[in-house]
N, C-alpha and C positions, 0 to 999 in steps of 0.2 A: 362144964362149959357154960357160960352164962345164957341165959335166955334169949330169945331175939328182941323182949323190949330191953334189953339191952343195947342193940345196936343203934348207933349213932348215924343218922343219912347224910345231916347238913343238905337238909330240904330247904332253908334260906338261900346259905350259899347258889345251889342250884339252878333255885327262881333268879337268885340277883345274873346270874350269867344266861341265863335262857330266855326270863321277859323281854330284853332287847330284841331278841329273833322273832317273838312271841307274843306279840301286846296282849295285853289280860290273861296270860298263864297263870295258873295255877297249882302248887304241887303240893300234894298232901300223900299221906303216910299210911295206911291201913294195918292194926296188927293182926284183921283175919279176915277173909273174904273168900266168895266162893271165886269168883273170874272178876278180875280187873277190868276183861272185856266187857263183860256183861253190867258191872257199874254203869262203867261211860255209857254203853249205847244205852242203858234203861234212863238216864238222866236225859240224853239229848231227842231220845221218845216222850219224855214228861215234857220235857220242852214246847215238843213237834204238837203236844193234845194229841199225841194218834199210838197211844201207847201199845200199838200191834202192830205198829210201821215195820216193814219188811225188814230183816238185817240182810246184805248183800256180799257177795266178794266183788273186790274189785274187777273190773271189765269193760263194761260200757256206761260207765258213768261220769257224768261231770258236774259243772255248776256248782259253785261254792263262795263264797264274802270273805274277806280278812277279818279278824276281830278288831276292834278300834278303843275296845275301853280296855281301861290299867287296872288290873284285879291284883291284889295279893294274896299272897299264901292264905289257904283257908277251904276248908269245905264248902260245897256248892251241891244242891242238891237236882236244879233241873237249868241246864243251858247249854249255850254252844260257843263258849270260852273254850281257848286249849288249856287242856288240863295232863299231867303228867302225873298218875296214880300208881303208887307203889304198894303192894301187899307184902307185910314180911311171911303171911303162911296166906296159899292160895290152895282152895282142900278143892274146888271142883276147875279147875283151868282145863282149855281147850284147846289141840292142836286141831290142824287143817285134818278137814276127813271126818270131826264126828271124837278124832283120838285124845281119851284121855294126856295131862299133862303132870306126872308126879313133882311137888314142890313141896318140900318139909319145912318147918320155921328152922331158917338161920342158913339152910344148905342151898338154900337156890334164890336166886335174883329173880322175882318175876313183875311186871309193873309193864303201863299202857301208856301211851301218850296218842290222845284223843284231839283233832284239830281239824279244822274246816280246809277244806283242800277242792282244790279245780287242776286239775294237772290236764296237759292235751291231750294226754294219753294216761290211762291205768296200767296198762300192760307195762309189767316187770319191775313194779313200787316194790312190792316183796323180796325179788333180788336186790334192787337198790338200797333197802334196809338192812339187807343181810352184808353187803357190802362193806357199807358202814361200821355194822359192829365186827366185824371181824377185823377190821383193818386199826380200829381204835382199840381191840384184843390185841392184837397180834402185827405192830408194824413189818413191815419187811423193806427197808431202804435200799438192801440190796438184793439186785436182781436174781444172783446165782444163790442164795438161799431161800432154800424152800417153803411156803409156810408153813405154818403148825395148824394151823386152824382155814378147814377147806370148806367150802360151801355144796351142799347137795341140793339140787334146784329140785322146789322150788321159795323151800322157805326152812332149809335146815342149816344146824353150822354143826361140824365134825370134827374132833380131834380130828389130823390125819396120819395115818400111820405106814404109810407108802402109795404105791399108786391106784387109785378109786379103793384102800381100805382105811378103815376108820372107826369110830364109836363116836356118836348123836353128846351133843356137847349141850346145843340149845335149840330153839324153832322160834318160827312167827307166825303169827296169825292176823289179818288182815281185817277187819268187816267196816262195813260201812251202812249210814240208815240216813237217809230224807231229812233234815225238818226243815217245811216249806219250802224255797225252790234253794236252800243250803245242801249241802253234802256234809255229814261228818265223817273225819274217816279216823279208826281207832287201829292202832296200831300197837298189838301186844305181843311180849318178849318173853321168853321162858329163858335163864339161862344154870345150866349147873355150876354151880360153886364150890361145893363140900362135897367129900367120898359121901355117899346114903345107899342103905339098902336098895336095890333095882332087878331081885329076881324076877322072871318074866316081860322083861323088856326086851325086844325083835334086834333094836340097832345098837345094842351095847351102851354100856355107859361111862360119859367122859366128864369131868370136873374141870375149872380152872385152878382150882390149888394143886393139879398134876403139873403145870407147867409156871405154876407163882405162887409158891407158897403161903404164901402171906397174903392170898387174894382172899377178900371178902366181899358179902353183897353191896353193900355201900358205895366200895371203890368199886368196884363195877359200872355200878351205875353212872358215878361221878367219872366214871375212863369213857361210858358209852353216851351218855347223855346228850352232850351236845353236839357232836360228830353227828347220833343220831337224827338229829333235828337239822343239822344243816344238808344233809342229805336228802329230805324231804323237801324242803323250800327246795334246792337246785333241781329236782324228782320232778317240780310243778312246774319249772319253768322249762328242764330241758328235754325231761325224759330218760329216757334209760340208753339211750344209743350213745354217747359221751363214755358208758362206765362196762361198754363191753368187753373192752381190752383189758382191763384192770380185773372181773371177773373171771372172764379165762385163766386169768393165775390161780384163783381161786377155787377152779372149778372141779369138784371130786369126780363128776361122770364123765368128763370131757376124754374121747378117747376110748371110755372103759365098755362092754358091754352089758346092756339094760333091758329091763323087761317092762312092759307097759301095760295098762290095762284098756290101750287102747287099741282095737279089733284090729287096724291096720297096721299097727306097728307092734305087733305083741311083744317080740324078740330083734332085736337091731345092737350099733354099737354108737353112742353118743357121741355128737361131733361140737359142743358150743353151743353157744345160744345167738341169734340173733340179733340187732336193733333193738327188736318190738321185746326180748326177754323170753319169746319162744324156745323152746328146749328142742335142737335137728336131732332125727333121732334114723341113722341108714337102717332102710331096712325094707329092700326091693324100692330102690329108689329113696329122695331125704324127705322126711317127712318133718311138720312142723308139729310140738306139740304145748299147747296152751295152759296155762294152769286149771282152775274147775275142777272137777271132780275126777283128775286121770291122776293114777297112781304110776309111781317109777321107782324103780328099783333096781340097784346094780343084780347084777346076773348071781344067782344063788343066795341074795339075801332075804330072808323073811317078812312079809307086809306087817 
């Protein structure tokens, strides 16, 4: 099988459909990198002069500029241009929690898109990303078919395989860091592609060449790209309360019973999410639960 500098992205192409959304975008290619995430935010730290500036997860943050200047395609080593960074092998990537992220060259899609953002609210960017790419995965026009691809709040996508079961397909990871009174906010996507090795993995493991053959990381990217991107600009201006209805179809907990690691909700059964992207969770009355540092998990599956 050929190598992954093999693989073709049609990173012009890309730029030419995404700089409109995007003044000064940037898209470049990496054939090895430890986290896509960890580029972007060390770049917009070089930026900041404050190269220990906090990384954060989205919550109580705002404040942020548009870009205004026309960049092209090209590496950039410290700013606060959006930039759209693709690694074809990512050997140390990051999920929410600290969790390793396995990514081989050529089997997995994974790549950041880095952009200054002021949304009125934070709360539930992560569903709204995840929204997006499942929906640009996996249309569903009609309403009495199912999808194939379900969302586990609060940043995962799942095959699914009936009701609240499934095997971990892709994740997001969110952070965001200061420079001066901007916000950047870096936006990274892990997505499986190709069958790979995945003993020791808790949520099972799902490909998109299970359900399209002929899917590669490329077209992926170029299926989720700009869906992605325009979800974020509507993210800024509307929030998340427009895309609740449309996540409930999507939603793997919705319904099922979950365990939490939050003291007052340990054991409950998930009811939907909110406006604000909170996750209700019954259980001795509904309880609201936030993203940060609370873990959830359907009832008998593995942290």
């Amino acid at each position: 099988m050929p190598g992954p500098h093999h693989l073709h992205w049609g990173a012009e192409a890309l730029w030419q459909r995404l700089e409109p959304l995007l003044p000064g975008l940037s898209v470049e290619v990496l054939a090895r990198v430890e986290s896509t995430n960890t580029v972007l935010l060390e770049r917009a730290r070089a930026m900041s002069g404050q190269p220990d500036a906090p990384i954060t997860r989205p919550g109580e943050l705002s404040a942020a500029v548009a870009p205004d200047a026309r960049t092209p395609l090209g590496r950039r080593s410290a700013d606060v241009q959006p930039c759209l960074l693709v690694a074809e092998q990512q050997t140390r990537g990051r999920g929410r929690l600290g969790r390793g992220w396995t990514a081989n060259a050529g089997a997995s899609l994974t790549f950041s898109l880095a952009l200054p953002l002021a949304p009125v609210e934070w709360s539930g960017l992560s569903l709204a990303v995840g929204l997006a790419l499942v929906e640009a995965l996996d249309p569903t026009p009609d309403p009495a078919t199912p999808p194939r691809i379900g969302l586990k709040w609060p940043n995962d996508l799942w095959l699914v395989e009936g009701p609240g079961r499934g095997r971990k397909l892709g994740g997001i990871l969110i952070e965001t860091v200061s420079v001066g009174q901007r916000r950047m906010c870096v936006i990274g996507v892990g997505l499986n592609v190709r069958p790979q090795p995945h003993e020791g993995l808790t949520h099972g493991y799902a490909c998109l060449q299970e359900f399209d053959p002929g899917a590669s990381a490329p077209a992926a990217l170029a299926c989720v790209a700009e869906p992605l991107v325009r979800a974020v600009l509507a993210f800024q201006t509307a929030g998340f309360a427009p895309l609740v209805a449309a996540y409930g179809r999507r939603d793997l907990l919705r319904g099922q019973p979950v365990s939490t690691t939050l003291a007052e909700a340990a054991e409950g059964v998930a009811e939907g999410v909110d406006e604000h992207g909170a996750l209700r969770v019954r259980c001795d009355g509904l309880h609201r639960i936030v993203g940060g540092e609370v873990s959830v998990r359907l009832r008998g599956e593995a942290d």
